[in-house]
Every structure is written in C-alpha cells, then in structure tokens.
N, C-alpha and C positions, 0 to 999 in steps of 0.2 A: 534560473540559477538559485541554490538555494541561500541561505542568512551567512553572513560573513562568519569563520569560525564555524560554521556547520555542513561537515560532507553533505554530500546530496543523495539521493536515494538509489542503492543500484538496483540490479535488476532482480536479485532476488529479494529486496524489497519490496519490489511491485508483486511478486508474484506467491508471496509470504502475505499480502494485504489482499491481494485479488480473491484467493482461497478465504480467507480468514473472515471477508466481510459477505463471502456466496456463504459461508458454510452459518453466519448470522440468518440469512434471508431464508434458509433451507430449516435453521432450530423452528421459528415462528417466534423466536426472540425479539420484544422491544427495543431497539436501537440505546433503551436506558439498559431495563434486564441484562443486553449483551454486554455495554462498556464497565459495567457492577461485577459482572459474572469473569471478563476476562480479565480487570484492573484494568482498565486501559480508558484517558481520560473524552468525554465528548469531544472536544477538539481535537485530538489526535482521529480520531475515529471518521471526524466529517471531512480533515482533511486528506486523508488514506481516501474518503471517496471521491473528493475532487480529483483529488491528481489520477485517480483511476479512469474517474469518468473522461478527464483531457487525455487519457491515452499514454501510453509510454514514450519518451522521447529518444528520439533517434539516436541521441550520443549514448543513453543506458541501453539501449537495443545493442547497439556499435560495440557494448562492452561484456557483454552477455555473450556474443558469438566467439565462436570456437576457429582459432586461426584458421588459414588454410592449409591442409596438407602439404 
C-alpha cells in the first residue's frame, strides 16, 4: 500500500515505467546519463525498478482488466 495521502500506482503506471526503464537498458544509457537526460530523480528511477522487479500486484492487475461482456 502506498504513503498516506499518496494514490498508488495504476496499472499504466507500471507499464509507462516497464517501457521507460527497457528502452534505458536498450540506449546503453548510464542509469545517471538516463535519470539527467529524462529529469527524472535516482530514487524515483530505482524505485520504478523495485516495484517492477516485485511484479505487478494483483489488485492494479484487477483494475487494468476490461469488464466482462
């Protein structure tokens, strides 16, 4: 769950971070060169790769899906 006062991440947040930190590994961008180049701070960056690396959690999965017909 995330910080009191702070939504949590949906699902195209993960999937907006997922792209965002492959298409870093793919420049040959230093993890500093990237977080310089996109403004985007080290901590935000290593923590977009934790919560990646733990996988998406089932309730943003849950919210991401497209009702039933």
């Amino acid at each position: 769950m995330g910080k009191p006062g702070r939504p949590g991440p949906s699902l195209d947040d993960y999937l907006y971070w997922q792209e965002h930190l492959e298409n870093r590994v793919a420049s040959g961008l230093s993890i500093d060169e990237f977080c310089i180049t996109e403004d985007v701070s080290r901590s935000t960056f290593f923590r977009w790769a934790k919560l990646l690396r733990e996988g998406i959690a089932d309730s943003v999965r849950e919210e991401g899906e497209l009702p039933p017909l």
